[in-house]
N, CA, C and O atoms as a printed pandas DataFrame, in Angstrom:
     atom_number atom_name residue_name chain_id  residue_number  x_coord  y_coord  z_coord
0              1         N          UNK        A               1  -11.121    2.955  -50.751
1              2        CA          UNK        A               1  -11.369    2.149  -51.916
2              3         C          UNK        A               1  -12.348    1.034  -51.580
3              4         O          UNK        A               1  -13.389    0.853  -52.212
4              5         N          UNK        A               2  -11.945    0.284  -50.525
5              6        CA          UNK        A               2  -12.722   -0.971  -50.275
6              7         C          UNK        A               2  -14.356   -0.097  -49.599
7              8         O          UNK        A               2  -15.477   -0.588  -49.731
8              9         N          UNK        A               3  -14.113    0.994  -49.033
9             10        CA          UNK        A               3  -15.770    1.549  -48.778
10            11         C          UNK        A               3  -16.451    1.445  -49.650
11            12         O          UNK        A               3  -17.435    0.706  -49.650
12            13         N          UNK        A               4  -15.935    2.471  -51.016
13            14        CA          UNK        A               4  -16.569    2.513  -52.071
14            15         C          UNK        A               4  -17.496    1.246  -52.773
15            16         O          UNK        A               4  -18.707    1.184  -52.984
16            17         N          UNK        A               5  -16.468    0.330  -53.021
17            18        CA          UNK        A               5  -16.749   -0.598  -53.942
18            19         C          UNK        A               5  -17.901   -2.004  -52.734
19            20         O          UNK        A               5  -18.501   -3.023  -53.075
20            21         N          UNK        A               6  -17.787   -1.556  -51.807
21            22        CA          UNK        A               6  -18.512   -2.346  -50.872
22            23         C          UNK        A               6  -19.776   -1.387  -51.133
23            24         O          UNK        A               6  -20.414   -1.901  -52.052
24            25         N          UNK        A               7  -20.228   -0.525  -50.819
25            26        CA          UNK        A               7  -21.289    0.539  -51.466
26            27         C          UNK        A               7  -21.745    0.249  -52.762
27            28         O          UNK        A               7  -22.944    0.177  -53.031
28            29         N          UNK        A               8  -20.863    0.083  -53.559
29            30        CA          UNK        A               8  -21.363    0.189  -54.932
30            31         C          UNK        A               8  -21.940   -1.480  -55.033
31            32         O          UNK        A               8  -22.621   -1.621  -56.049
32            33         N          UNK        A               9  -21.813   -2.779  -54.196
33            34        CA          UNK        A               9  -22.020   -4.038  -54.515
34            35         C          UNK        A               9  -23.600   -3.972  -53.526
35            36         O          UNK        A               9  -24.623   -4.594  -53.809
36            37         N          UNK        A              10  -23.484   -3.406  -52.807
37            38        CA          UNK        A              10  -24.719   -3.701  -51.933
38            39         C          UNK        A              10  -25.648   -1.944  -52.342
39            40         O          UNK        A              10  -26.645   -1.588  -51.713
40            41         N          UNK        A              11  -25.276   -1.456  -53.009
41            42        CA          UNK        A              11  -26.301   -0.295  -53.592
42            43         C          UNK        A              11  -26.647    1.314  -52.340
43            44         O          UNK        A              11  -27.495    2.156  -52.044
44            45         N          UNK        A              12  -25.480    0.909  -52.073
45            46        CA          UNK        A              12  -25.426    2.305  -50.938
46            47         C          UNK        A              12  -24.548    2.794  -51.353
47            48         O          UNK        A              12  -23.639    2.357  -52.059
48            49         N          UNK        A              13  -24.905    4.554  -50.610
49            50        CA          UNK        A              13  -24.082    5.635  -51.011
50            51         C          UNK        A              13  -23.129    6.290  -49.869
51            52         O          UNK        A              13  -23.566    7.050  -49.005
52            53         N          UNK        A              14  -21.877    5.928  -49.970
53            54        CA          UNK        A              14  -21.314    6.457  -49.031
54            55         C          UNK        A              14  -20.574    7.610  -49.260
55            56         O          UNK        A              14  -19.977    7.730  -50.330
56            57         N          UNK        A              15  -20.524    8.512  -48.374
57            58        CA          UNK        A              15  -20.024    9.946  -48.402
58            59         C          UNK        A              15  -18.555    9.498  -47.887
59            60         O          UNK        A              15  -18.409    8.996  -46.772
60            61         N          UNK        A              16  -17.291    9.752  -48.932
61            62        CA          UNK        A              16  -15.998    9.596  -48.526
62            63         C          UNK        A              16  -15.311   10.872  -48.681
63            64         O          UNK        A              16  -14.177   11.082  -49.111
64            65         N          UNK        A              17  -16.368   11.851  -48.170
65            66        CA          UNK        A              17  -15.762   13.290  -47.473
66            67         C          UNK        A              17  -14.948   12.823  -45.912
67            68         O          UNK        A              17  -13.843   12.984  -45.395
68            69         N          UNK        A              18  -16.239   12.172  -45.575
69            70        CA          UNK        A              18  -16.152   12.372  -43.988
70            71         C          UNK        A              18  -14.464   11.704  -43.476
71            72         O          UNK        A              18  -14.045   11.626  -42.320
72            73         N          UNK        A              19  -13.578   11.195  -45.046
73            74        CA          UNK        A              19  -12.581   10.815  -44.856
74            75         C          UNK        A              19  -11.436   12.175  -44.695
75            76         O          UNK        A              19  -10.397   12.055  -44.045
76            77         N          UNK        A              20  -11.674   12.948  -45.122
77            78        CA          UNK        A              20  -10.651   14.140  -45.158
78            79         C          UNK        A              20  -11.375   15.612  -44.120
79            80         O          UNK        A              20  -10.904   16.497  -43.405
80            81         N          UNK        A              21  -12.471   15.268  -44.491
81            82        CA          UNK        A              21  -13.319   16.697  -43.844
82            83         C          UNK        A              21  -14.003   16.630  -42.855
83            84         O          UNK        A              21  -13.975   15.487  -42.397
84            85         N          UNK        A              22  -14.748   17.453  -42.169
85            86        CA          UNK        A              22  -15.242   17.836  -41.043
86            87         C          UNK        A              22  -16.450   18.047  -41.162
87            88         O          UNK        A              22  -16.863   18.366  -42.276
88            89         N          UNK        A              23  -17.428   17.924  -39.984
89            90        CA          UNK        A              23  -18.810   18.209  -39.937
90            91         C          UNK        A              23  -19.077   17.807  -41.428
91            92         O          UNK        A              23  -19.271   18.624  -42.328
92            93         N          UNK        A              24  -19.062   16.478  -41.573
93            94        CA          UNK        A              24  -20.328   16.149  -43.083
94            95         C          UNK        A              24  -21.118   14.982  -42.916
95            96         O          UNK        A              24  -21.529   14.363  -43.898
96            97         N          UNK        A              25  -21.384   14.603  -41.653
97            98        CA          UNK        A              25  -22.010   13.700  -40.990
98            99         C          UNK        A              25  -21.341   12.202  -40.791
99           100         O          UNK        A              25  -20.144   11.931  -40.698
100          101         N          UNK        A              26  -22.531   11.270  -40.750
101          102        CA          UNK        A              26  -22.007   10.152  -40.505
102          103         C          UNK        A              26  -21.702    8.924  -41.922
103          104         O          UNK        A              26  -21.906    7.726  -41.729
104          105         N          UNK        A              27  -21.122    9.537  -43.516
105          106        CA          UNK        A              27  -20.588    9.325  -44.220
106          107         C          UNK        A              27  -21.867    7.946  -44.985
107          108         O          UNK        A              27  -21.525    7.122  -45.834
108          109         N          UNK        A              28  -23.277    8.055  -44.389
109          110        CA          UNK        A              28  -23.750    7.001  -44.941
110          111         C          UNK        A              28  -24.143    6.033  -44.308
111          112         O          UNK        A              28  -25.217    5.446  -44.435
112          113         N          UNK        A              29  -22.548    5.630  -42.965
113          114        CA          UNK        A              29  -21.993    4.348  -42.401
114          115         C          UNK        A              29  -23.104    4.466  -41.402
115          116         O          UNK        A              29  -23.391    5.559  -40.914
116          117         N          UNK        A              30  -23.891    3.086  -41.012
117          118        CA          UNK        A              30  -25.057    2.950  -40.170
118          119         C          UNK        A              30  -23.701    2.890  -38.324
119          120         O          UNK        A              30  -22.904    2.034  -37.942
120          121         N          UNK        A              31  -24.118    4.254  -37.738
121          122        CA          UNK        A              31  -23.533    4.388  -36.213
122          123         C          UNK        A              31  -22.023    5.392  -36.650
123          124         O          UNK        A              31  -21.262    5.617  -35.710
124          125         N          UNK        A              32  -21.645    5.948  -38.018
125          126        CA          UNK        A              32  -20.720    6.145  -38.292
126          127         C          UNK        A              32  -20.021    7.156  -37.497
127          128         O          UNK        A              32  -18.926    7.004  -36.957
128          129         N          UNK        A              33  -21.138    8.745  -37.466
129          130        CA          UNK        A              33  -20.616    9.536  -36.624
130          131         C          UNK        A              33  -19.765    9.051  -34.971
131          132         O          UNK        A              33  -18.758    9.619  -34.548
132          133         N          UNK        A              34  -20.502    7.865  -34.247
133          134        CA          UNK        A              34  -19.987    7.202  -33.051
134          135         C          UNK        A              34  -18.753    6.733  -33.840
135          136         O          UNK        A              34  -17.760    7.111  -33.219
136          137         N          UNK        A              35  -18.434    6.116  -34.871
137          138        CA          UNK        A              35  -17.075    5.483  -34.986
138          139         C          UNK        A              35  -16.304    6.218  -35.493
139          140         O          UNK        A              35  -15.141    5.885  -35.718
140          141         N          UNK        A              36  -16.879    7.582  -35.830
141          142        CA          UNK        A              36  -15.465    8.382  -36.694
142          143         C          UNK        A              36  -15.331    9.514  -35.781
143          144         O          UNK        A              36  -14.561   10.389  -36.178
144          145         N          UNK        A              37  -15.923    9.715  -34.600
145          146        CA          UNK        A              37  -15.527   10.338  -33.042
146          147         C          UNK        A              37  -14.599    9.326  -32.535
147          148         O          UNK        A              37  -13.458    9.637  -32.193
148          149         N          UNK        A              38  -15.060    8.073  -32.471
149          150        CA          UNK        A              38  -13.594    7.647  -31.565
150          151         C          UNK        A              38  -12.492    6.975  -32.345
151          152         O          UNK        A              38  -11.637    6.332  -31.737
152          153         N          UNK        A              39  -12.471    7.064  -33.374
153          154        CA          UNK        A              39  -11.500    7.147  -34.617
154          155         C          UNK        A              39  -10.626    8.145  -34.049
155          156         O          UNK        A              39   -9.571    7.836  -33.496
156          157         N          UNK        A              40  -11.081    9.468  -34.183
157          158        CA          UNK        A              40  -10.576   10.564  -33.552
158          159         C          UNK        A              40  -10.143   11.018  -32.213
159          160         O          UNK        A              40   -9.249   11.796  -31.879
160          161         N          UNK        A              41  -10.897   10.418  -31.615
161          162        CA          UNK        A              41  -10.663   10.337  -30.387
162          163         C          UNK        A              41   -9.397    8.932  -30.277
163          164         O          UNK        A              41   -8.799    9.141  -29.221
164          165         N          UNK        A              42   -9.118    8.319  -30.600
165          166        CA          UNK        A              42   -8.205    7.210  -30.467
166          167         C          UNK        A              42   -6.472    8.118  -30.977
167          168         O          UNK        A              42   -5.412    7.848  -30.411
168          169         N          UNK        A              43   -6.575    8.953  -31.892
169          170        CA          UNK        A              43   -5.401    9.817  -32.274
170          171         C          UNK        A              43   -5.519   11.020  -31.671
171          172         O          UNK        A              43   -4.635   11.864  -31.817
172          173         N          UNK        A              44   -6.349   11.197  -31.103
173          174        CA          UNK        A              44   -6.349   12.392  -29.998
174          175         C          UNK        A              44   -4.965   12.109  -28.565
175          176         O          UNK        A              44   -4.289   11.178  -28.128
176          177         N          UNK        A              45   -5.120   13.204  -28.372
177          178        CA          UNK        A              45   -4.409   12.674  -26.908
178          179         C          UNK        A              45   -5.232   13.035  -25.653
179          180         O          UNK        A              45   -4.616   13.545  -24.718
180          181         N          UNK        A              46   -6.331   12.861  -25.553
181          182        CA          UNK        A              46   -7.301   13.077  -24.068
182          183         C          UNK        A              46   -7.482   12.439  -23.630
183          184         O          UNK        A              46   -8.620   12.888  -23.767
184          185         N          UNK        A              47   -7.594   11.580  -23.059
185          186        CA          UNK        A              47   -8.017    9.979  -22.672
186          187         C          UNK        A              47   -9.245    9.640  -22.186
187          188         O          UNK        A              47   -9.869    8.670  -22.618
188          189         N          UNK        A              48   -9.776   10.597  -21.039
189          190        CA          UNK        A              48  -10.647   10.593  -20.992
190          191         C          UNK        A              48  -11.977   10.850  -21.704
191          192         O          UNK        A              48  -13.126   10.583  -21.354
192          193         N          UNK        A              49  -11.433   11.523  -22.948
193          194        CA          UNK        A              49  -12.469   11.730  -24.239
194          195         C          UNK        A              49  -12.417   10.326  -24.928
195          196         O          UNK        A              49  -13.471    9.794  -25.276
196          197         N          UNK        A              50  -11.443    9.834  -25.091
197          198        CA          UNK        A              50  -10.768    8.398  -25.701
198          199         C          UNK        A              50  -11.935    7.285  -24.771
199          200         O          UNK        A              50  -12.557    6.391  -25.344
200          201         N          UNK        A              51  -12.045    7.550  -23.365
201          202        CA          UNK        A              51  -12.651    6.446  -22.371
202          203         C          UNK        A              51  -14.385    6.992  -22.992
203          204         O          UNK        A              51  -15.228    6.134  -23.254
204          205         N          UNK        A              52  -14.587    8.014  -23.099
205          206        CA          UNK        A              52  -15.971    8.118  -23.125
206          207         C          UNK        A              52  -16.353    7.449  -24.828
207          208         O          UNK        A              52  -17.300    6.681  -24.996
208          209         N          UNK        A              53  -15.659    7.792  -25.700
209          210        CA          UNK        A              53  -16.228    7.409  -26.975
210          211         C          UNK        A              53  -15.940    5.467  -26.772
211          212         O          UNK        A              53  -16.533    4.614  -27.433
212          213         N          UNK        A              54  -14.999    5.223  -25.803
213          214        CA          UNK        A              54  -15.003    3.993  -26.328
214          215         C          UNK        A              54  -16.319    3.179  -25.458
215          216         O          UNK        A              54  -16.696    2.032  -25.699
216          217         N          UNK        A              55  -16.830    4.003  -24.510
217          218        CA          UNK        A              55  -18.040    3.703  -24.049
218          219         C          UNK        A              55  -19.303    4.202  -24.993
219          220         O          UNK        A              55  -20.338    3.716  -24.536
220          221         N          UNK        A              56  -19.467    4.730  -25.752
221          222        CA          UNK        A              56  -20.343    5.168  -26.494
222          223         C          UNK        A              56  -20.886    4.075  -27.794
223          224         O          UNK        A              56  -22.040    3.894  -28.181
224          225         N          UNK        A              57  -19.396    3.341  -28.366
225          226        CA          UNK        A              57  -19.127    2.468  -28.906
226          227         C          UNK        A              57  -19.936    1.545  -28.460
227          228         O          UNK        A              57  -21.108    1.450  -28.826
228          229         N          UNK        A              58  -19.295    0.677  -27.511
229          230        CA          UNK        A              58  -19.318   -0.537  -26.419
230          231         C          UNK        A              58  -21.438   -0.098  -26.482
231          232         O          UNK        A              58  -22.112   -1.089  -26.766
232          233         N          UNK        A              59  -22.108    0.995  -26.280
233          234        CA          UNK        A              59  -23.019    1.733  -25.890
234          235         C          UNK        A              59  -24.187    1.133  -27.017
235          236         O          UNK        A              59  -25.179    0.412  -26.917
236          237         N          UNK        A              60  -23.547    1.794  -28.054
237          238        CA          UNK        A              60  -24.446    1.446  -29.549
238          239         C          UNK        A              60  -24.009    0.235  -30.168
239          240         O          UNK        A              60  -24.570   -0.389  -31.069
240          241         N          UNK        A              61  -23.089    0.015  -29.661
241          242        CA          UNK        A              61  -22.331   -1.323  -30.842
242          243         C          UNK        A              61  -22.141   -2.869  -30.589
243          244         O          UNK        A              61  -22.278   -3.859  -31.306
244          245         N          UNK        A              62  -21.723   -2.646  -29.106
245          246        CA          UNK        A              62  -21.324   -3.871  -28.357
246          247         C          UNK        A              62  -19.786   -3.461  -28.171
247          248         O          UNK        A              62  -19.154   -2.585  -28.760
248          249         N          UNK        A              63  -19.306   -4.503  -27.011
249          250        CA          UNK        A              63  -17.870   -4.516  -26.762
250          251         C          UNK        A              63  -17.429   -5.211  -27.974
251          252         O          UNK        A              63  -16.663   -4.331  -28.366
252          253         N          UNK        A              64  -17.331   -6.207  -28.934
253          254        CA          UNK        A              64  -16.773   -6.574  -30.365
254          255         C          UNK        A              64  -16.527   -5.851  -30.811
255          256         O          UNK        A              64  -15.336   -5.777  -31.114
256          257         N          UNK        A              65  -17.412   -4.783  -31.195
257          258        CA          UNK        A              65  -17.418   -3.977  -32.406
258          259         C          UNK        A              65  -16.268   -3.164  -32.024
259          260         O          UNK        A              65  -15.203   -3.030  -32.626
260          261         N          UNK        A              66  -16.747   -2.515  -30.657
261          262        CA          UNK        A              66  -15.453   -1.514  -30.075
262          263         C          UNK        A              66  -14.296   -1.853  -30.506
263          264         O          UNK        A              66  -13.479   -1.078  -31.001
264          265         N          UNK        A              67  -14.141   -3.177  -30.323
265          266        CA          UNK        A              67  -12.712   -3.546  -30.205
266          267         C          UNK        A              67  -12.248   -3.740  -31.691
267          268         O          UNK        A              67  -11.120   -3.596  -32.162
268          269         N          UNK        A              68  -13.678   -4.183  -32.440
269          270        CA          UNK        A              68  -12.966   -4.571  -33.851
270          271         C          UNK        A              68  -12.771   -2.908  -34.531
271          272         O          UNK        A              68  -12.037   -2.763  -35.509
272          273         N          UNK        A              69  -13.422   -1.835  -33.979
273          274        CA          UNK        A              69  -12.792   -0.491  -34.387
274          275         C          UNK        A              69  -11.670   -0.171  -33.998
275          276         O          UNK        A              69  -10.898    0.326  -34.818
276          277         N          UNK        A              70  -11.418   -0.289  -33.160
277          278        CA          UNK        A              70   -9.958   -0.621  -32.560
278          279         C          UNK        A              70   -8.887   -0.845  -33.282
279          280         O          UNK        A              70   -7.879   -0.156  -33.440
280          281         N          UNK        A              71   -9.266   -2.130  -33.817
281          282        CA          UNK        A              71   -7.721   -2.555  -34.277
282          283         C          UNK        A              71   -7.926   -2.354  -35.427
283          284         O          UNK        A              71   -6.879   -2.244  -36.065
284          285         N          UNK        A              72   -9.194   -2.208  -36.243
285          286        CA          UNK        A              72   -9.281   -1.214  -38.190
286          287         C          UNK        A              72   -8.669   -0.048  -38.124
287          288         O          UNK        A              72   -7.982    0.369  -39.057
288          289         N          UNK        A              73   -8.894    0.766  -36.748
289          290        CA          UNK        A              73   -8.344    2.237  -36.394
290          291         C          UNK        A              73   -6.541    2.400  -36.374
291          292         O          UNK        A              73   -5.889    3.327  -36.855
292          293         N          UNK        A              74   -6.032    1.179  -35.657
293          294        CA          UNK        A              74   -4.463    1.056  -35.266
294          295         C          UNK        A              74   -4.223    0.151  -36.687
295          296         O          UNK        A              74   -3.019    0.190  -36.941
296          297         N          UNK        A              75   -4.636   -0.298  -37.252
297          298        CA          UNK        A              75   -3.409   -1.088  -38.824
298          299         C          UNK        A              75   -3.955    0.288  -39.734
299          300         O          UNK        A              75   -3.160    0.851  -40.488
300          301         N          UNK        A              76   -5.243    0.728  -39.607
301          302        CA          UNK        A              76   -5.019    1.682  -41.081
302          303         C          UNK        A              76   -4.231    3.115  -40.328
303          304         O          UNK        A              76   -4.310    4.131  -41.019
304          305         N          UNK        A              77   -3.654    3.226  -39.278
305          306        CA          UNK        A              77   -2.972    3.879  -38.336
306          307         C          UNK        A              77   -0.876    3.478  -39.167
307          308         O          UNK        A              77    0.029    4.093  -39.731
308          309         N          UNK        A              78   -1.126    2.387  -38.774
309          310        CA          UNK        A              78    0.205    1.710  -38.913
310          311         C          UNK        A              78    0.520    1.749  -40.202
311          312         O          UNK        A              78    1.594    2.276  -40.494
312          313         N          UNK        A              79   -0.185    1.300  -41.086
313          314        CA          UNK        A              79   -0.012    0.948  -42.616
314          315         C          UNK        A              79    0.274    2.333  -43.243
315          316         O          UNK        A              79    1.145    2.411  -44.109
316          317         N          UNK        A              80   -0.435    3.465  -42.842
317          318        CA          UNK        A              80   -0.283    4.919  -43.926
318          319         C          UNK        A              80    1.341    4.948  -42.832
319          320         O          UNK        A              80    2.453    4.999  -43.356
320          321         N          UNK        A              81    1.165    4.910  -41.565
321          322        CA          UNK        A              81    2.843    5.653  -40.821
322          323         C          UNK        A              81    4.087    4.335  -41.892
323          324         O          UNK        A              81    5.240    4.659  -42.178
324          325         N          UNK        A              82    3.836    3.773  -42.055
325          326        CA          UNK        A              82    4.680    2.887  -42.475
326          327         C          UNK        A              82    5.169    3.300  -43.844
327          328         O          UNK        A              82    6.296    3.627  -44.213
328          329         N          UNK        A              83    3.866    3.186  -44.593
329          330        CA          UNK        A              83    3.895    3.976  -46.182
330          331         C          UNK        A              83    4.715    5.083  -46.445
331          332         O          UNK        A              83    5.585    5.307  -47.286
332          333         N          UNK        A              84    4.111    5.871  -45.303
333          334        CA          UNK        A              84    4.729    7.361  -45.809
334          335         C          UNK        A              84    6.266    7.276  -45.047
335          336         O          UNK        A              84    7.118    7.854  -45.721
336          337         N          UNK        A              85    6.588    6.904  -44.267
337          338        CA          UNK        A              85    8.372    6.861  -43.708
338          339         C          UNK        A              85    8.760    5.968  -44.464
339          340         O          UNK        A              85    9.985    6.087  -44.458
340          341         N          UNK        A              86    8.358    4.728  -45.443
341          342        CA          UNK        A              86    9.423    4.663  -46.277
342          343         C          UNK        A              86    9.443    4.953  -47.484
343          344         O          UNK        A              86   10.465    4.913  -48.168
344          345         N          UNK        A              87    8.039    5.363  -47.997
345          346        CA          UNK        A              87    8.286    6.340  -49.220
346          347         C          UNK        A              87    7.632    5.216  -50.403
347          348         O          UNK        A              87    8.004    5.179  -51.576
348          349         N          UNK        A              88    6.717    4.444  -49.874
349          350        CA          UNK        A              88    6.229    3.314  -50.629
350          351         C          UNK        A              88    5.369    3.690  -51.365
351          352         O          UNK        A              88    4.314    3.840  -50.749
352          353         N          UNK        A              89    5.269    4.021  -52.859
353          354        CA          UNK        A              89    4.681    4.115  -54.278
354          355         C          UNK        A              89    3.374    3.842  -54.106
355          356         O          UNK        A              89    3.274    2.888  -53.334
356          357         N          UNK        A              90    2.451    4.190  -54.424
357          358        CA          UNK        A              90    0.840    3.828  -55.018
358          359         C          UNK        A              90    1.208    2.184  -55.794
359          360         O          UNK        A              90    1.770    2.128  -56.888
360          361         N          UNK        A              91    0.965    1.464  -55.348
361          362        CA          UNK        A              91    0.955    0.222  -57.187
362          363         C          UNK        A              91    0.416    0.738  -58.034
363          364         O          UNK        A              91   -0.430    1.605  -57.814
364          365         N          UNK        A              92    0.782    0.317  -59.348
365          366        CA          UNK        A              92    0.103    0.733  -60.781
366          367         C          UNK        A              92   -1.680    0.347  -60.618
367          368         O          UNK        A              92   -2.654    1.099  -60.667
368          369         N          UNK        A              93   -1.617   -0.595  -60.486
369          370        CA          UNK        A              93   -3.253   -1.054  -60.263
370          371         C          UNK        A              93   -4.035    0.046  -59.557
371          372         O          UNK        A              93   -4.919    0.821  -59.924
372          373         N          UNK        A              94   -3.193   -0.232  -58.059
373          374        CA          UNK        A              94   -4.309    0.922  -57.484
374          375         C          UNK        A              94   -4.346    2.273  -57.917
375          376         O          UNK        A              94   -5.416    2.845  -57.709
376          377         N          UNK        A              95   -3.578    2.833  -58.388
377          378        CA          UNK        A              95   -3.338    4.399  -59.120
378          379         C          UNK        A              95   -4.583    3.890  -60.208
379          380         O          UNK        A              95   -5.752    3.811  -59.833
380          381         N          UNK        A              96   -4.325    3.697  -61.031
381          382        CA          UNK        A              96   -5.493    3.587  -61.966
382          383         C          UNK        A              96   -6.679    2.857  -61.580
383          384         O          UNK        A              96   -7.508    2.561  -62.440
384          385         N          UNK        A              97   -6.818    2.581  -60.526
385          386        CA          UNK        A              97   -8.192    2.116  -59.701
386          387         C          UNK        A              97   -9.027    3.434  -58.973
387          388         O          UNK        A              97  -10.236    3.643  -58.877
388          389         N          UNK        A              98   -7.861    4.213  -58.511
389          390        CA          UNK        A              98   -8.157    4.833  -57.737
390          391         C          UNK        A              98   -8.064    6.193  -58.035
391          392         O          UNK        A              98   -7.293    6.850  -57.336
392          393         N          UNK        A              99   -8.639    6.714  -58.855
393          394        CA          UNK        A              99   -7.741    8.350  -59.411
394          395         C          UNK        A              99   -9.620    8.780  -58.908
395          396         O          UNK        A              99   -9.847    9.662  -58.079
396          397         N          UNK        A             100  -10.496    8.155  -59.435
397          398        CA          UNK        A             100  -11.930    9.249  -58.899
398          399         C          UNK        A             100  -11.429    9.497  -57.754
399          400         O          UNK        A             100  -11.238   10.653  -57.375
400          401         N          UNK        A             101  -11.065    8.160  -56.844
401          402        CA          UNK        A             101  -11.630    8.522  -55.523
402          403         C          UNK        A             101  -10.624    9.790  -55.085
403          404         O          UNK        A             101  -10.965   10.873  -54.609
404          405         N          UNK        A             102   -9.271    9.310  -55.399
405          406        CA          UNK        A             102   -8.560   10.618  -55.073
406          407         C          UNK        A             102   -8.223   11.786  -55.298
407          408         O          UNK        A             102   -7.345   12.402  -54.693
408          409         N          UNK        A             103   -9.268   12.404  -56.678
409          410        CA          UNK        A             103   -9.752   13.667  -57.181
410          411         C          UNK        A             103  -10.734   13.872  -56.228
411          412         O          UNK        A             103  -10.778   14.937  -55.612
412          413         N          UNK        A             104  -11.468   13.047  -56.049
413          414        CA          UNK        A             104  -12.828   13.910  -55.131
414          415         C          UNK        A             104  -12.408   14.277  -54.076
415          416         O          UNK        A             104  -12.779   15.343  -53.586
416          417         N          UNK        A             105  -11.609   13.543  -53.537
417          418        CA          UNK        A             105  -10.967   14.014  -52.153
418          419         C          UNK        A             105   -9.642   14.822  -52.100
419          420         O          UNK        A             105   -9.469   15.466  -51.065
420          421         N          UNK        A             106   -8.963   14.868  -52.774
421          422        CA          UNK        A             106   -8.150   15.807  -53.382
422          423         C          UNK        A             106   -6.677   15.577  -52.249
423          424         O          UNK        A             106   -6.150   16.302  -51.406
424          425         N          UNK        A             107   -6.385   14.110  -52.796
425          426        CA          UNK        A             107   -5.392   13.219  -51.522
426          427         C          UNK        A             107   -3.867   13.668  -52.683
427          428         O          UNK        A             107   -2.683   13.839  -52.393
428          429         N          UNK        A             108   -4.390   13.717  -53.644
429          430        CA          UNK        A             108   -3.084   13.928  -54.846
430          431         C          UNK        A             108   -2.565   14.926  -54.238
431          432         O          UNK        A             108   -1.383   14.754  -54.535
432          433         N          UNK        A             109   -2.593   15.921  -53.551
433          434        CA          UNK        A             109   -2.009   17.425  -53.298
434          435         C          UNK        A             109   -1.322   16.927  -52.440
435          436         O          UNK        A             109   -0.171   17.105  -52.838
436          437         N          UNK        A             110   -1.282   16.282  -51.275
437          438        CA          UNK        A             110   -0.751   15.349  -49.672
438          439         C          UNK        A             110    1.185   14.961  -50.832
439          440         O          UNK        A             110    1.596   14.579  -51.928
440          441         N          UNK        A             111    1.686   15.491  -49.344
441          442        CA          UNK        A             111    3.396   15.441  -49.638
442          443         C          UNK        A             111    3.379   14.313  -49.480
443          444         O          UNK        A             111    4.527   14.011  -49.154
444          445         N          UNK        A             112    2.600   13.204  -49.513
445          446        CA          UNK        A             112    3.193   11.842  -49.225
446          447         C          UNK        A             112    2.756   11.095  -50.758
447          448         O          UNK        A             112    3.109    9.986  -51.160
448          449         N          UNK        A             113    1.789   12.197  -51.509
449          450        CA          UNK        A             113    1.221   11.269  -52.732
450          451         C          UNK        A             113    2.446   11.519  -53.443
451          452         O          UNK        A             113    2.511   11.031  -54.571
452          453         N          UNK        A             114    3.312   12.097  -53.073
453          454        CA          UNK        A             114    4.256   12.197  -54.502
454          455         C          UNK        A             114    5.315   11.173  -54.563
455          456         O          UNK        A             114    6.260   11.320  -55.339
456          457         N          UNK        A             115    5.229   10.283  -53.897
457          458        CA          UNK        A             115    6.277    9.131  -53.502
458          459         C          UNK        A             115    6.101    8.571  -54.735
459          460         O          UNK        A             115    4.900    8.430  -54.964
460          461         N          UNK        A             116    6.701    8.248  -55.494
461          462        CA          UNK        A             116    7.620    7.145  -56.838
462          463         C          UNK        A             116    8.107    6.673  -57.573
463          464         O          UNK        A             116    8.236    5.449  -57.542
């Protein structure tokens, strides 16, 4: 949601495939493919794939950035595990904020959208 509408204020187009799907590049996001490899690589279990992307990061980005992917990667990590084990509702707002985005991506079908 907040991609979108950050796109839509500064006049860029971001691809919010690359949120559910595979091979559709780097979503728009300037370095994205590097951050949505070690996105992946961070819920992976290899470590040493985990050590190389976070050097790749550190590489193109700086050590900040690394780190501030880091911890965007572990709360939007925490926040959906949290959501979905206790069964916490969409708010009304965001449901009706949010129905494009979650037709295009087709998140309504997910056993966790049916919580409320």
């Amino acid at each position: 949601m907040l991609l979108r509408v950050s796109g839509q204020l500064s006049s860029e187009d971001f691809d919010l495939r690359t949120v559910t799907e595979t091979n559709v590049g780097d979503g728009g996001v300037p370095y994205g493919q590097v951050l949505i490899s070690f996105a992946e690589a961070v819920l992976g279990e290899d470590d040493e794939l985990l050590q190389r992307k976070r050097d790749e990061v550190v590489k193109n980005l700086g050590g900040e950035a690394m780190v501030d992917a880091a911890a965007v990667i572990a709360i939007f990590n925490a926040n959906d595990r949290v959501a979905d084990a206790t069964g916490i509702p969409l708010d009304d707002i965001m449901a009706v904020a949010t129905v494009e985005m979650r037709t295009e991506l087709g998140i309504d079908s997910y056993a966790s959208a049916k919580n409320d």
